[in-house]
C-alpha positions as CSV (number, residue, x, y, z in Angstrom):
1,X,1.2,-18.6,-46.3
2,X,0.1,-18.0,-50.0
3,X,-3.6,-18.7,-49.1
4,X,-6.4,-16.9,-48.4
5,X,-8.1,-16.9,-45.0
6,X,-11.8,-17.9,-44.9
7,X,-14.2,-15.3,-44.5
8,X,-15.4,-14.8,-40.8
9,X,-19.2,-16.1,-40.6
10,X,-21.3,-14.6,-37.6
11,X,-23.9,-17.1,-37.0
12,X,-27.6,-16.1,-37.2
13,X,-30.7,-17.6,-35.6
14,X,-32.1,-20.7,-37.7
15,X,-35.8,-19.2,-36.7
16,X,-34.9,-19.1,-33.3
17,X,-34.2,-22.9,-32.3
18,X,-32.5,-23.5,-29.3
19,X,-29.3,-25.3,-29.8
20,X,-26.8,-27.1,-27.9
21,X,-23.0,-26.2,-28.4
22,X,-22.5,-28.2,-31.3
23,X,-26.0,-26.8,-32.6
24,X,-28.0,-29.9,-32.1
25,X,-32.0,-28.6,-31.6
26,X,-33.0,-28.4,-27.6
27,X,-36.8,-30.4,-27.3
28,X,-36.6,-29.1,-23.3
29,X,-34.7,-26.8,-22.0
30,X,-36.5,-27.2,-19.0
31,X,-36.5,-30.6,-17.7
32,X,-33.1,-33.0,-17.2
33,X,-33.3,-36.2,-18.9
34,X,-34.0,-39.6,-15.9
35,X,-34.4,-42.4,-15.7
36,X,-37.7,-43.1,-15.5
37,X,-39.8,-40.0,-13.7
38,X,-38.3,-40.3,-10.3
39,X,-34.7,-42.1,-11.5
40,X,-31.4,-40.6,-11.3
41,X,-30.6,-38.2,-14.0
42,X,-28.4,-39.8,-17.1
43,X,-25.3,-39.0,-17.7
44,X,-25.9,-39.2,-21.8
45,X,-27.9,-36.2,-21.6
46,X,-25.5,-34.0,-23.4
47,X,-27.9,-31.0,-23.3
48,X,-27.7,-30.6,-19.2
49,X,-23.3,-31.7,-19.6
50,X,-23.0,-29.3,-22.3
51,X,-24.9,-26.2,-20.6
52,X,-23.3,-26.8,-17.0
53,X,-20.2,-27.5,-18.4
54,X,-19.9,-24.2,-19.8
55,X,-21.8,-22.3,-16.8
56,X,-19.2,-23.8,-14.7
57,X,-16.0,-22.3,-17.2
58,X,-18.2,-18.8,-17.9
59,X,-15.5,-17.1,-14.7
60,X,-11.8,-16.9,-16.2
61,X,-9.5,-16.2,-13.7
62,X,-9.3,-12.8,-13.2
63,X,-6.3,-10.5,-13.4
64,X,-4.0,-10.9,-10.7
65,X,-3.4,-6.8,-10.9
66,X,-5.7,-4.5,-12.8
67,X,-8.6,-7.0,-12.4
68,X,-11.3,-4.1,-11.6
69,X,-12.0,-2.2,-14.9
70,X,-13.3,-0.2,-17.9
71,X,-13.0,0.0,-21.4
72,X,-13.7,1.6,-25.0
73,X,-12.9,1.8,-28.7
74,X,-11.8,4.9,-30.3
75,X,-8.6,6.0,-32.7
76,X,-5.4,7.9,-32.4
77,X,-4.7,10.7,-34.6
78,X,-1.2,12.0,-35.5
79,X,-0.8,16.0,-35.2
80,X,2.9,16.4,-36.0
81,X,5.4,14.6,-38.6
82,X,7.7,12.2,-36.7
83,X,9.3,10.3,-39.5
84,X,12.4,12.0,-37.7
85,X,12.3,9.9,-35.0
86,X,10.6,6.7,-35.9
87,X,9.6,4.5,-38.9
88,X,7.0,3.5,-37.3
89,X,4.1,3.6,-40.1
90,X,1.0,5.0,-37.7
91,X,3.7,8.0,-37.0
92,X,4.5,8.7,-40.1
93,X,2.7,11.9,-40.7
94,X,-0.4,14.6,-39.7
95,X,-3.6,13.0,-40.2
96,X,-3.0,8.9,-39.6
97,X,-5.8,7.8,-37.9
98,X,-5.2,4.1,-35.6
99,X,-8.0,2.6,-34.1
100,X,-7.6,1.4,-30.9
101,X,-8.8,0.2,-27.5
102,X,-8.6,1.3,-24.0
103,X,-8.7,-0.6,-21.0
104,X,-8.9,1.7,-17.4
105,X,-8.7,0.2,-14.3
106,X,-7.5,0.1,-10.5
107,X,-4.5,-2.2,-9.6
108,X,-4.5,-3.9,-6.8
109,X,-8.6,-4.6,-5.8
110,X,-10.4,-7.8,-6.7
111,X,-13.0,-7.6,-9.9
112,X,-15.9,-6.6,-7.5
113,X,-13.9,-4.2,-5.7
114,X,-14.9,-0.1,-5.7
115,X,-13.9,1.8,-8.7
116,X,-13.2,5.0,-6.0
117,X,-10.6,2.8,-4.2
118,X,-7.2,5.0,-3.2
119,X,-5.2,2.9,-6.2
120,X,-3.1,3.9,-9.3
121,X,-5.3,3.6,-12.0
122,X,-4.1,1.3,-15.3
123,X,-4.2,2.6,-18.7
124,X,-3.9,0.4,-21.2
125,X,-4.2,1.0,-24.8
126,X,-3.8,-1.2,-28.0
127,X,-3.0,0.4,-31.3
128,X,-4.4,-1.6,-34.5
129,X,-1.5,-0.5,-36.7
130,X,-0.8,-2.3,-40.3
131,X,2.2,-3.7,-39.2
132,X,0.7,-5.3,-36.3
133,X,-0.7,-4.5,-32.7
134,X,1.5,-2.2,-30.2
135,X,0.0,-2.0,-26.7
136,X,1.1,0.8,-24.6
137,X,0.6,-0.4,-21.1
138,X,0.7,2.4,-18.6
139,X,-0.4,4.0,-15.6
140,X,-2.3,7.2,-14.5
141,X,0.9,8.1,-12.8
142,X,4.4,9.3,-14.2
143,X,5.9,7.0,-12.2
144,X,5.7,3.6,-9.8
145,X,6.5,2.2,-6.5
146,X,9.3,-0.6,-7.4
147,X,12.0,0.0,-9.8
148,X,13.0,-4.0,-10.0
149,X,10.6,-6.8,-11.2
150,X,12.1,-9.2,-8.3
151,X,10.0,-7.0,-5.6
152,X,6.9,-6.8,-7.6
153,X,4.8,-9.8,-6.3
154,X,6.3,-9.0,-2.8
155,X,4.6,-5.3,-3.4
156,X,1.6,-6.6,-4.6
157,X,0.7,-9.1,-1.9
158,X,0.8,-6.0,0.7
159,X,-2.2,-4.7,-1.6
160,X,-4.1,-8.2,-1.6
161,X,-5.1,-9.5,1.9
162,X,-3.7,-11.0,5.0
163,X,-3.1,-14.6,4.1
164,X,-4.4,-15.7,7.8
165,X,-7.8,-13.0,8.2
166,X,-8.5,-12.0,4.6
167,X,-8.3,-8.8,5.3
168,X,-6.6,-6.0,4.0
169,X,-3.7,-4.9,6.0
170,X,-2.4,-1.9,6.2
171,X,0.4,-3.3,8.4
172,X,1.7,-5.1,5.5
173,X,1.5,-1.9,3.0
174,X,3.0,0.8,5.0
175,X,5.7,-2.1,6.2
176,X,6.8,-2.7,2.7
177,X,6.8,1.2,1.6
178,X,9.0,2.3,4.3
179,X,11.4,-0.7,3.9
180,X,11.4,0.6,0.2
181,X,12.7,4.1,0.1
182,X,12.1,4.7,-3.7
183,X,8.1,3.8,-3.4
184,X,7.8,7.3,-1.8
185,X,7.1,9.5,-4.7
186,X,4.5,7.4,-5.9
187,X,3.5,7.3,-2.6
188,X,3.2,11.0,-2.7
189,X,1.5,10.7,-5.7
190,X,-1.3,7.8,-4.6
191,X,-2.4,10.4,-1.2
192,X,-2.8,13.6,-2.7
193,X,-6.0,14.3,-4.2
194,X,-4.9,12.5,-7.9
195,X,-5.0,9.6,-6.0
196,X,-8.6,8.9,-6.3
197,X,-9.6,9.8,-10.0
198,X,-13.3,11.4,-10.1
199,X,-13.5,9.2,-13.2
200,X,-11.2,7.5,-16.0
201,X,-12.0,10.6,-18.0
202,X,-10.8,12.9,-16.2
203,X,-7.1,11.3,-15.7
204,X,-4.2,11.5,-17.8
205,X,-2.2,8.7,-18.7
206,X,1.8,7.9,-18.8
207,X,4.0,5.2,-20.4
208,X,5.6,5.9,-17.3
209,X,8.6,3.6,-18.1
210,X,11.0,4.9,-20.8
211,X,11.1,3.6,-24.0
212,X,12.4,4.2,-27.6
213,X,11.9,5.2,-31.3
214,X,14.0,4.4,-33.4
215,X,14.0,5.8,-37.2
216,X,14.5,4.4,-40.8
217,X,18.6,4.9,-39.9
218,X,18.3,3.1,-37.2
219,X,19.1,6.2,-35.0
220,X,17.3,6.0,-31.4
221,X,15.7,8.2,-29.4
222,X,14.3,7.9,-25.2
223,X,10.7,8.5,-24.8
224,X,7.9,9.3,-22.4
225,X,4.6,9.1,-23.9
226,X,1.8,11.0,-21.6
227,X,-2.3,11.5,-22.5
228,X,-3.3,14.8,-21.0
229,X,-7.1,14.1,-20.7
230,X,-8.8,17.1,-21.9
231,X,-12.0,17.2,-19.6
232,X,-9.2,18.5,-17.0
233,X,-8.2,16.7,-14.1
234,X,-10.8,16.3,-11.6
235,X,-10.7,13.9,-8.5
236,X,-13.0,12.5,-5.8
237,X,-11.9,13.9,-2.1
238,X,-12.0,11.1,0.5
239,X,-15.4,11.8,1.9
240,X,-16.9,11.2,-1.3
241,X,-14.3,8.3,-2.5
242,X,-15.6,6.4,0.6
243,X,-19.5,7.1,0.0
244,X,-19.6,5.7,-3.0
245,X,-17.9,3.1,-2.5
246,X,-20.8,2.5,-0.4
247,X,-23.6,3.9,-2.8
248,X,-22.0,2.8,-6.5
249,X,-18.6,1.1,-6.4
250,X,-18.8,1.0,-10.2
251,X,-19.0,4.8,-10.8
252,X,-16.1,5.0,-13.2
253,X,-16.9,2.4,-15.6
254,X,-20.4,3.5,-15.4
255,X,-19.9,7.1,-16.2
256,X,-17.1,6.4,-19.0
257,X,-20.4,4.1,-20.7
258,X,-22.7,6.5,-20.2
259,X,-20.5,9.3,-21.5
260,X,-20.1,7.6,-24.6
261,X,-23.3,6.4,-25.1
262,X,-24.5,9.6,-24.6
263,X,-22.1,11.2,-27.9
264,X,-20.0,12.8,-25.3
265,X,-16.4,11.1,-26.6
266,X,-13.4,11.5,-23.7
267,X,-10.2,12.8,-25.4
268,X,-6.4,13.1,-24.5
269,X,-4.1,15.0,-26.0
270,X,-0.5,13.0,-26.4
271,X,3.0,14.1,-26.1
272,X,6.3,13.0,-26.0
273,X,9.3,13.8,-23.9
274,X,12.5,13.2,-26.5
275,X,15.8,12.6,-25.1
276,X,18.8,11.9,-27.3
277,X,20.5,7.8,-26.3
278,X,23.6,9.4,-25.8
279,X,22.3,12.1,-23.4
280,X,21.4,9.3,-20.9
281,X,24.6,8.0,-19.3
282,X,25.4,11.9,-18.1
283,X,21.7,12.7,-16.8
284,X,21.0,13.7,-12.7
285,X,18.8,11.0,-13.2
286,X,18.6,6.8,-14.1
287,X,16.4,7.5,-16.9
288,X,16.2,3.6,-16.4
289,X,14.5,4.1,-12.9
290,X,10.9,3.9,-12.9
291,X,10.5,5.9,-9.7
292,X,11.9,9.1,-11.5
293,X,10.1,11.4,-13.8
294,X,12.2,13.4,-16.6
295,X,11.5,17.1,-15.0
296,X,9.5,19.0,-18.1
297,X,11.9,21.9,-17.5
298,X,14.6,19.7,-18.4
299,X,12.5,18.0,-21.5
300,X,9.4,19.7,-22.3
301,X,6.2,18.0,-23.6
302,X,6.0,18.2,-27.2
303,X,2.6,17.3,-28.7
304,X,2.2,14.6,-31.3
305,X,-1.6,13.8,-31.5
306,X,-5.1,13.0,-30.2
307,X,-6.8,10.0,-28.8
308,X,-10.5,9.8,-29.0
309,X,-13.0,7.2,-27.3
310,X,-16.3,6.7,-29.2
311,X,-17.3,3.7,-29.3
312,X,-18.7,1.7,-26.8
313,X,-17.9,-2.2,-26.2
314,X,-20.8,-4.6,-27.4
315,X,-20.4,-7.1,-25.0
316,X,-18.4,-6.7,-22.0
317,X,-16.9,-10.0,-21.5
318,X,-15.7,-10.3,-24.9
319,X,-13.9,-7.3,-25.2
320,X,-12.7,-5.5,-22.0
321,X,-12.6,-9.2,-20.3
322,X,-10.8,-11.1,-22.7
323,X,-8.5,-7.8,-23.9
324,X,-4.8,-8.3,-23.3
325,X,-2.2,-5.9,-23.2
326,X,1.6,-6.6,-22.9
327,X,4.4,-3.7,-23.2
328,X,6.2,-6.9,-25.3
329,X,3.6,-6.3,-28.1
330,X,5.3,-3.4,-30.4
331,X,5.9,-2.5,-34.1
332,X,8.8,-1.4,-35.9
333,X,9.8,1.8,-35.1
334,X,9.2,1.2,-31.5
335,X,11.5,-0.3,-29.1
336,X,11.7,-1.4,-25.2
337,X,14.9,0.2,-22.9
338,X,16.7,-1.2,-20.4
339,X,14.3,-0.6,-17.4
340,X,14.1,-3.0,-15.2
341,X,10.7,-3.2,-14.3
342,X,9.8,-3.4,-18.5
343,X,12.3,-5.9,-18.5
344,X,10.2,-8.1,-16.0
345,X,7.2,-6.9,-17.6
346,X,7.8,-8.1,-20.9
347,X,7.6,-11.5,-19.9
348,X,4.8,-10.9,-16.8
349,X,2.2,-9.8,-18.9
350,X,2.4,-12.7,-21.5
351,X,2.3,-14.9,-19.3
352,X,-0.3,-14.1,-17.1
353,X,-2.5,-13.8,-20.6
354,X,-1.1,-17.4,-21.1
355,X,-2.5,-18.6,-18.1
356,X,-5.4,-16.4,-18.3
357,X,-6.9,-17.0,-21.7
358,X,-4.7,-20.0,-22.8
359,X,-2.0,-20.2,-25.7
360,X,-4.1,-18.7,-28.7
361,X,-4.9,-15.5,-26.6
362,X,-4.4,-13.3,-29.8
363,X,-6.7,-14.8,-31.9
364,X,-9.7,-13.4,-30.0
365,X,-11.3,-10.7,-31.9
366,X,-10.2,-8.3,-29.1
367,X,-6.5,-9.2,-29.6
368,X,-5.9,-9.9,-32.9
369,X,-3.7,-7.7,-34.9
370,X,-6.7,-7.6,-37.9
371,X,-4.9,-5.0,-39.9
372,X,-2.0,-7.2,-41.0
373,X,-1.6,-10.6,-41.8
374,X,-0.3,-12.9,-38.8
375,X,2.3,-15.6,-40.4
376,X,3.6,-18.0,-38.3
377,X,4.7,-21.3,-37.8
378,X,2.6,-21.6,-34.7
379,X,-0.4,-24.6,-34.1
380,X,-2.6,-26.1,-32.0
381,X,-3.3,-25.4,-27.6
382,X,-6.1,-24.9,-26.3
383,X,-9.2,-22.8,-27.5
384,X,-7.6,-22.3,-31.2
385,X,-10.3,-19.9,-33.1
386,X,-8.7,-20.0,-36.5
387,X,-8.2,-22.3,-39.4
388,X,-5.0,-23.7,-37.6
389,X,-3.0,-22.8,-41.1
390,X,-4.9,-26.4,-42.5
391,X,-2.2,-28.5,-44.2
392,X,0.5,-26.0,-44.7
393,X,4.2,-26.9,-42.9
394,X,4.4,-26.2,-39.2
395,X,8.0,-26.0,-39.1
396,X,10.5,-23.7,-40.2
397,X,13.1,-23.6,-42.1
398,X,10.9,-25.4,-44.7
399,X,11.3,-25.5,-48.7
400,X,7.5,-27.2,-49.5
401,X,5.7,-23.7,-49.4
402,X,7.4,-21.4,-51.2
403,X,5.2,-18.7,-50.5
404,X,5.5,-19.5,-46.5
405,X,6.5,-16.7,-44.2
406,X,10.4,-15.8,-43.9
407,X,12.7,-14.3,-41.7
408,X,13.3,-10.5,-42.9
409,X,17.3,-11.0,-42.6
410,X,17.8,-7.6,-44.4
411,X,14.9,-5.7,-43.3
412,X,16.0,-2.9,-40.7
413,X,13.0,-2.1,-39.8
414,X,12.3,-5.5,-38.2
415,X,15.4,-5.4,-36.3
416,X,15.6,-4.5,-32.6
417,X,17.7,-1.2,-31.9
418,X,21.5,-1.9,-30.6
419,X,22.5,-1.6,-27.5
420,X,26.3,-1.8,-26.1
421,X,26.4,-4.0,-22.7
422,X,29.2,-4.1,-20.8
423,X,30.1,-5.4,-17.2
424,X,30.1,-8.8,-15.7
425,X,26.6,-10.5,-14.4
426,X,25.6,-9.6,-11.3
427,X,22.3,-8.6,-9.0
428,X,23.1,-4.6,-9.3
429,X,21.0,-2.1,-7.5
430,X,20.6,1.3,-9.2
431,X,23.1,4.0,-8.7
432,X,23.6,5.2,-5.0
433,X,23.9,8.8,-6.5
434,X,20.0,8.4,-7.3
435,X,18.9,9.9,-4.7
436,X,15.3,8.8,-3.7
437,X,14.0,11.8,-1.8
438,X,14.7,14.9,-3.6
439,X,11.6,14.5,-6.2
440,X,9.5,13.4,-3.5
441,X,10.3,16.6,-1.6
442,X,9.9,18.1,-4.9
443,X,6.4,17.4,-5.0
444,X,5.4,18.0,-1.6
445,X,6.9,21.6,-1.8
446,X,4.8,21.7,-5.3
447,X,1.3,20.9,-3.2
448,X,-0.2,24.1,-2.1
449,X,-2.2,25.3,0.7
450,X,-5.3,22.8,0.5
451,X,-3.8,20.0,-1.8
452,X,-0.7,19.6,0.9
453,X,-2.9,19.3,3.8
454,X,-5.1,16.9,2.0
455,X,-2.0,14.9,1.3
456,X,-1.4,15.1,5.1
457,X,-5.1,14.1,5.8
458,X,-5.0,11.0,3.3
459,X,-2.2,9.6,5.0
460,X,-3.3,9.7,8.2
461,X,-6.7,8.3,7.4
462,X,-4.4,5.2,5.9
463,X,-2.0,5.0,8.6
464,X,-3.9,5.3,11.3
465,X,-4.7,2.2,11.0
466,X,-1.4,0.6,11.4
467,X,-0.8,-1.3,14.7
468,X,2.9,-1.6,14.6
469,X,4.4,1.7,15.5
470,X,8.1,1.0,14.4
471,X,6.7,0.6,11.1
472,X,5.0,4.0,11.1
473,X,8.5,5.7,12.8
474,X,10.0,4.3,10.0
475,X,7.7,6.3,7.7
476,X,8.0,8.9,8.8
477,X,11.7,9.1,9.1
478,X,10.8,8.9,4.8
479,X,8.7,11.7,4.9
480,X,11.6,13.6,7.1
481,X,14.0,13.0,4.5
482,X,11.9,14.4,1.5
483,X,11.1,17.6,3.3
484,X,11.5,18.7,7.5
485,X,7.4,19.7,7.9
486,X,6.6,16.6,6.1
487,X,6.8,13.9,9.4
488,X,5.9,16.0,12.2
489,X,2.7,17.4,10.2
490,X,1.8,13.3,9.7
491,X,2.8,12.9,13.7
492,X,0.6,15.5,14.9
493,X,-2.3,14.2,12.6
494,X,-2.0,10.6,14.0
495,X,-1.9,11.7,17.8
496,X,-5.1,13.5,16.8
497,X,-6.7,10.1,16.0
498,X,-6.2,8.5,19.1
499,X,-7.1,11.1,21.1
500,X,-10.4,11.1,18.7
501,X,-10.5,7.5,18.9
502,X,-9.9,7.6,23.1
503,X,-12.9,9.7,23.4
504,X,-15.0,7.9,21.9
């Protein structure tokens, strides 16, 4: 706005006095101010308002998914020249390095819950690029249950608890998954052995949802993005999932600290799957549908750089806490597609942090996009950290600063990529030719030997547990569908348990 910012000041100790908020010496930080020694205590003693007041506001609300979680700084390093495909300036060419930050966590638990929970795992990463913050807000899986936005809060209250007991029910989550036919290769997914993560290290890491470059010509190009975690995949079996979650729920943020701290820096090698726009409309696949991976015969992985954690967080709260990630937060050269379920999340995810951490959520140091200037006509809310712009014009278009920000009419960089639309409004379900069962099968067929009869002996464990049978028929008739051995093999494991459970 053709001023300078003032220069961040980090307070220091004024020889270690004891201050109230507004810095206002303590003379006892021990004793409540009364009327008289046995009176009632007065109201005017700001001391005791100001230090219970903020006790009282120290617990945001937590995350209503992904509340449980983990986090480091570190950088991404470009390998390959992609000025082909994007204009994106941290893509440009070998050797860019982009600090960033990573958030890891489970889904669907409370913030106390076990970090060896049988959950997708979040992976969440924000790129500190010059031309602003992008956030790449994925999962540890290619793909996820729902493929619309209007069924996720139905979905995730199945994974919070009853409304009536408080417990968790596995009634409600195997009622919703076999009333949802396209949740099943996730599904498949979240009970083999990937579905409990020895640690966030040892994980890799999907955009899962596809999503665009687009180049200086304004050209397009579909994308995957997937982190192939270098320490190689490792997982917890169920035996020892369940013991710690008895022993030390918070084994996976502990060891991704302790790692770091230790000099040993997790790493993830990233690649793309490309697919030309125009290849889309013809593909087996909805390359829209968020349930369906792009096989890699089909579009092979091609590697495009390193991520690398080294840097611990210096205080919890303020940075993993109060970090916020939104797929709407991108940069030029990257662009959203028409997936549904980004769709929703573009506006989910902002306004959650709205709610959350208030308007002014991207001025925390965590969030704020320090590597370019933020121009705006934008003031006031709640919890406003900044200088608030002082006296300059908060409205737009304006003609009293002439060095104010302005709309980049011309620049095609800042424009979003075209897309054709077509069709009258309507609630559409996705193609009937999708067919929801053949990738599922797909993947069962793929499990070998041990890994398929672990899948077999996760489900069980989890449906077992299930009081309504016509829900579990119902399942099963899924798992029929996907492949013939699939159902009977969960059948004969579930008439095992009750004749276990008769017995004793």
């Amino acid at each position: 706005m053709g001023h300078q910012p003032a220069p961040t000041i980090i307070a220091t100790p004024n020889n270690n006095v004891l201050t109230t908020g507004n810095g206002n010496p303590v003379d006892d930080n021990q004793n409540s101010l009364t009327a008289g020694e046995f009176g009632p205590v007065l109201i005017q003693d700001f001391h005791l308002i100001d230090k219970i007041g903020h006790f009282d506001r120290e617990r945001i609300p937590e995350r209503v998914v992904h509340a449980k979680g983990g986090g480091a700084h570190g950088y991404f390093e470009v390998t390959a020249d992609l000025s082909h495909l994007t204009c994106a300036k941290f893509l440009q060419k070998p050797g860019i390095k982009t600090p960033l930050f990573a958030r890891f966590s489970t889904v669907g638990g409370e913030k106390g819950s076990s970090d060896t929970a049988r959950d997708p795992r979040g992976f969440a990463l924000k790129f500190y690029t010059e031309e602003g913050n992008w956030d790449m807000v994925g999962n540890n899986t290619p793909v996820f249950f729902i493929r619309d936005p209007l069924k996720f809060p139905d979905f995730i209250h199945t994974q919070k608890r009853n409304p009536q007991t408080n417990l968790k029910d596995a009634d409600a989550f195997w009622d919703f998954l076999s009333l949802s036919p396209e949740s099943l290769h996730q599904v498949t997914i979240l009970f083999s052995n990937r579905g409990v993560p020895y640690s966030f290290r040892h994980m890799d890491g999907f955009s899962s949802h596809t999503f665009k470059l687009v180049n200086s010509e304004g050209v397009a190009h579909l994308v995957k993005w997937h982190f192939k975690t270098d320490q190689g995949i490792k997982n917890h079996s169920n035996e020892e999932a369940l013991h710690l979650n008895g022993t030390n729920p918070d084994f996976s943020v502990e060891d991704l600290f302790t790692s770091i701290d230790k000099g040993n820096y997790p790493s993830w090698t990233v690649s793309l799957q490309v697919m030309k726009e125009e290849d889309a409309a013809n593909y087996r696949w909805n390359v829209f549908d968020v349930t369906k991976i792009w096989p890699h015969a089909d579009y092979p992985l091609q590697e495009i750089g390193k991520m690398v954690l080294n840097r611990n967080p210096i205080n919890y709260f303020a940075e993993v806490e109060q970090s916020a990630f939104s797929p709407s937060h991108i940069v030029p050269g990257i662009d959203v597609s028409n997936d549904k379920m980004l769709q929703g999340r573009l506006f989910s995810y902002t306004d959650t942090h709205l709610h959350r951490l208030g308007p002014n959520y991207l001025q925390l140091p965590i969030n704020q996009a320090y590597r370019t200037k933020v121009n705006n006509y934008q003031r006031d809310g709640a919890s406003c950290f900044s200088e608030n712009y002082r006296g300059f014009p908060n409205y737009e278009p304006q003609s009293q600063d002439p060095l104010g920000p302005q709309q980049q009419i011309n620049d095609l960089r800042a424009k979003m990529s075209r897309v054709r639309l077509e069709g009258q409004t309507g609630r559409y379900p996705f193609r009937k030719s999708d067919d929801d069962f053949v990738q599922p099968g797909n993947l069962y067929r793929l499990l070998k030997g041990k890994e398929q009869d672990d899948l077999i002996k996760n489900i069980v464990a989890h449906m077992k547990n299930v009081k309504n049978q016509e829900i579990v028929k119902r399942q099963i008739a899924l798992f029929n569908k996907a492949d013939p051995e699939w159902g009977p093999r969960v059948e004969k494991g579930l008439e095992a348990e009750k004749k276990k459970e008769k017995k004793e």
